[in-house]
N, C-alpha and C positions, 0 to 999 in steps of 0.2 A: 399679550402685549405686543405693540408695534414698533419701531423706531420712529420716533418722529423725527428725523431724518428723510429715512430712505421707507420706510413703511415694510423694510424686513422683520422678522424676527427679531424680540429686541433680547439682549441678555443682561443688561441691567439696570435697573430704576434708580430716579432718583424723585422721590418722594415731595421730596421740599418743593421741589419746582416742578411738580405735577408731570414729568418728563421719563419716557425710557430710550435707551438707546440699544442698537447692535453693537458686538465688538468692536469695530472699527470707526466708529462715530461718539463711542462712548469715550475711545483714547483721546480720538480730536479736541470731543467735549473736555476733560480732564487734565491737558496741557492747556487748551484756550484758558479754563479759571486760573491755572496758575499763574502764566501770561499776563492775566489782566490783575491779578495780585501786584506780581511785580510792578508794572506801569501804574497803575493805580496808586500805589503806595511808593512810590518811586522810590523802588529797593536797590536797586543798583542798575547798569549800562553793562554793553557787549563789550567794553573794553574791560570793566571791573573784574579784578580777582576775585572770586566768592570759593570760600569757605567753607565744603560739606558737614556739617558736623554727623556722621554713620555711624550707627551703632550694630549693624545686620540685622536688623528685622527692618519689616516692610516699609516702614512710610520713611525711613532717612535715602533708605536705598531706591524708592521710587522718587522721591525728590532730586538727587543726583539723577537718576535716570531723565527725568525732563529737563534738566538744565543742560544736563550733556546732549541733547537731540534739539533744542531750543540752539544750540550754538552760544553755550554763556561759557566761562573760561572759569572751569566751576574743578576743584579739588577735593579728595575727601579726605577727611582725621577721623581716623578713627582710636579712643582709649580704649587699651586691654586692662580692663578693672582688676582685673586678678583674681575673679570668680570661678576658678576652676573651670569644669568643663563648660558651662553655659559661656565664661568670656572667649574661651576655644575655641567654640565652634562659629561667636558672634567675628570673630577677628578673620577667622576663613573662609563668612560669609564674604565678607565686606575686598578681601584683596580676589577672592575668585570673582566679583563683578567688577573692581580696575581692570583684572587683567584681561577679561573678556571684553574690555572696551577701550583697550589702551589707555586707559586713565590715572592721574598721578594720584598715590593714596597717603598719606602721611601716617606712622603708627605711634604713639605714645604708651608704653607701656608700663605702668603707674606702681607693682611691684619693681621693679628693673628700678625705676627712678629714685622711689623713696622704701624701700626694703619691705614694705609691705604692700599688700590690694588695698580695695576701700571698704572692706569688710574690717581689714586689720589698721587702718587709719582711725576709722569708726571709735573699734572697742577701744583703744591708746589713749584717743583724745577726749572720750567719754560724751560722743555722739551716737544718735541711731544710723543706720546706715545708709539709709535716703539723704540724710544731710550730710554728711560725708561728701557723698558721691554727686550729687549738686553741688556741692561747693567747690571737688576736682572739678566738676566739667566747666563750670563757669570759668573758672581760673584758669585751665589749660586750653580752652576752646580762645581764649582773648590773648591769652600769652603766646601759643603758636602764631596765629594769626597775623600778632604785632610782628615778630621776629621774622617770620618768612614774605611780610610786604603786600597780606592780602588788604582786598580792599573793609571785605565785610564777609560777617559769619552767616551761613544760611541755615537754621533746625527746621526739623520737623516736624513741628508743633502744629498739629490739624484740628478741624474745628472743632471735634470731641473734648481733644486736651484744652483749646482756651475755652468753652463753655462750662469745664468741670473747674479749671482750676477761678474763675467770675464767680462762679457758686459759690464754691468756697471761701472767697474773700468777703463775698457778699455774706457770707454768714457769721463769718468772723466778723465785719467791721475792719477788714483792714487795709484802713487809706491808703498807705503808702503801696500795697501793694498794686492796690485799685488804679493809682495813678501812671504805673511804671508800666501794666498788663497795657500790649497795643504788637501790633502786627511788626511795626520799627522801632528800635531800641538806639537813638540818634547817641553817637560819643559827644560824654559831657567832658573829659578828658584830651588828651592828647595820646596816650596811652590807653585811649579804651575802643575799641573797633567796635564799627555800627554790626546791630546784631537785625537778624530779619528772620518771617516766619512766611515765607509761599505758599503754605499750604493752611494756611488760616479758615479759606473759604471752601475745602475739601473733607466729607465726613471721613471718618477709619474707614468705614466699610466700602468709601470710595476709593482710598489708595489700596485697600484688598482688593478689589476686583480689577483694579489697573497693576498690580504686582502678578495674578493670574492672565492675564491678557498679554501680557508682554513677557512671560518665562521670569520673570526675576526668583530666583532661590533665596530665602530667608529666612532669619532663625524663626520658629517657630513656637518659641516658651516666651516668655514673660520672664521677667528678670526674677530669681528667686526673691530675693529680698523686698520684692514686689506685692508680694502675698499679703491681704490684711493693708494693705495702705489705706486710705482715706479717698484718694480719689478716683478708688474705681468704684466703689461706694454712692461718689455723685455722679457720676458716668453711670451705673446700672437706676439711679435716679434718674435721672435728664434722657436714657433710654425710656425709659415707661412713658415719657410724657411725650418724647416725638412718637412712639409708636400710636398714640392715638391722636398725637395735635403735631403731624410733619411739618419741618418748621422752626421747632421750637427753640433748639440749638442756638440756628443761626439767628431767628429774633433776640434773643439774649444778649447773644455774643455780639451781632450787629449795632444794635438798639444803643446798646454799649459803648460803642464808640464812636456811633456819631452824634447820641444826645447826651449820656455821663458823665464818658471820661473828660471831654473840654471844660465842665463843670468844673470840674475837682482839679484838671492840671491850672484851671486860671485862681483855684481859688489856695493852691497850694504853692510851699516856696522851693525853691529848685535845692540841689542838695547837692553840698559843695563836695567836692573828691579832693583828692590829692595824694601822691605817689607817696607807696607805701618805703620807710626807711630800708625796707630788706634786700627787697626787690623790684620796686620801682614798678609794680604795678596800682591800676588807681585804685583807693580804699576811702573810704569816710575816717577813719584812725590811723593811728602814725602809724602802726603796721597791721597789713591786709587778714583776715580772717586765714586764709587759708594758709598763711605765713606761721601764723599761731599756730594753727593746728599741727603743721608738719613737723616743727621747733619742737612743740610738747611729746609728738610720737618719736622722733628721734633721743628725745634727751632718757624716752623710757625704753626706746631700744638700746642704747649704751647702757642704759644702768641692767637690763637684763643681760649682757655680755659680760659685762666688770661686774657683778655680783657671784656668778657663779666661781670666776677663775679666783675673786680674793678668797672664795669658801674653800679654795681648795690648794691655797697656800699657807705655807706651815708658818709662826711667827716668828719673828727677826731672829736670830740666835739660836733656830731648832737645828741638828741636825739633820743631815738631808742624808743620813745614810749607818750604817751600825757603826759604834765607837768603838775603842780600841779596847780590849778585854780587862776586868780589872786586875790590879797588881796581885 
């Protein structure tokens, strides 16, 4: 294969668009679609604060790395879940590429905050642990965000993830999600920061080959709790079908949002928010899910401290020590 570019050697394809590139035309190519992501979708300006959300692995840390070389005024947060060694090594990834780029990195450490990770918020509140830990990131990816004056959050949700997660709602039947799925996430609040996805129009295998191209170090596992989920399931599904119809992805996922979702957002009613009594972030109920959940895990960590210490106090009136001998 050739570059069609420069007609050197190419080192990596892209399938979908009948295209391969060399190293150095492939980077070009892979900042330009993010580029026109942004402008396209009119994500935010060179003045606007954006919002890394980093987890160390590849595609959040290749999205920081193009915003930062793009000249955007781009931050990263990173949550330490409190998974042991995998959130270690993800938290070390994530400040050894600030500091090799002079970049400011913000860390939320979700044990530290609320006494447990999102493993032990999970079992507490009698969730699995994907919902858990969705529901931390939503809530602290919007609540730093409001607090420190950015403009808007940037994830790195690439075209693998919004193709698998259309699947699935497409399989479910469900609207609401179908309506909310879109590259901008505009605040319907005043307390809710606009959320965006740059790398919509980039497969995984293209933020891998642009993480090896440019040295970026990353974690390299998949998050344990990851194992057995559902949507790597439609993802090894929707692989089989690009592998012999390239393409197919992005037809989907495209097809999608410019003939569907306008369907469905004009035929659906907008959904009222309003700041939650706790904490004043925006919720559909008087207090936010994740407000609930933290309230229920605390009030069962208290009762696991004052349970043990009452079991091992004597009752009112006991001696606390040997009496005085009888007469």
């Amino acid at each position: 294969m050739r570059c069609v570019k420069c007609k050197a050697q190419a080192q990596v394809e892209v399938r979908r668009h009948h295209a391969a590139f060399c190293g150095p035309h492939f980077l070009e190519w892979f900042e330009a679609q993010v580029e026109r992501a942004v402008r396209r979708e009119r994500m935010f300006g060179p003045q606007d604060r954006v919002l890394v959300a980093v987890s160390g692995g590849k595609d959040s840390l290749v999205l920081w790395d193009v915003l930062l070389r793009r000249g955007y005024r781009a931050s990263g947060l990173h949550l330490n879940l409190g998974i042991g060694e995998y959130s270690q090594q993800s938290q070390e990834k994530c400040e050894a590429f600030a500091r090799q780029r002079g970049a400011e990195l913000l860390v939320v450490d979700i044990p530290s905050e609320y006494g447990v990770g999102v493993e032990g918020l999970a079992e507490l509140a009698g969730r699995v642990a994907c919902s858990a830990c969705g529901l931390s990131k939503r809530y602290l990816f919007n609540r730093v965000a409001r607090e420190r004056g950015f403009d808007v959050v940037a994830t790195a949700h690439n075209l693998d993830d919004e193709a698998a997660v259309l699947l699935g709602n497409l399989i479910a039947g469900n609207v609401d999600a179908l309506v909310r799925q879109s590259p901008v996430l505009d605040s319907g609040h005043p307390g809710l920061v606009r959320k965006v996805k740059p790398l919509y129009r980039i497969a995984e295998r293209e933020t891998a080959a642009y993480a090896v191209l440019r040295g970026i170090d990353y974690v390299l596992d998949e998050c344990p709790n990851s194992v057995g989920a559902r949507s790597l399931l439609l993802k090894e599904a929707l692989n089989l079908l690009e592998r012999d119809a390239p393409g197919t992805k992005q037809s989907l996922y495209w097809n999608f949002l410019e003939k569907l979702r306008p369907l469905l957002r004009a035929a659906s009613e907008p959904v009222a928010l309003r700041s939650c009594l706790h904490c004043g972030q925006p919720t559909t109920a008087e207090v936010c899910a994740f407000c609930r959940m933290t309230e229920r895990v605390a009030h069962k960590l208290r009762s696991r401290v004052v349970a043990p210490a009452q079991a091992g106090r004597e009752p009112v009136g006991a001696r606390s020590g040997p009496g005085p001998d009888p007469a």
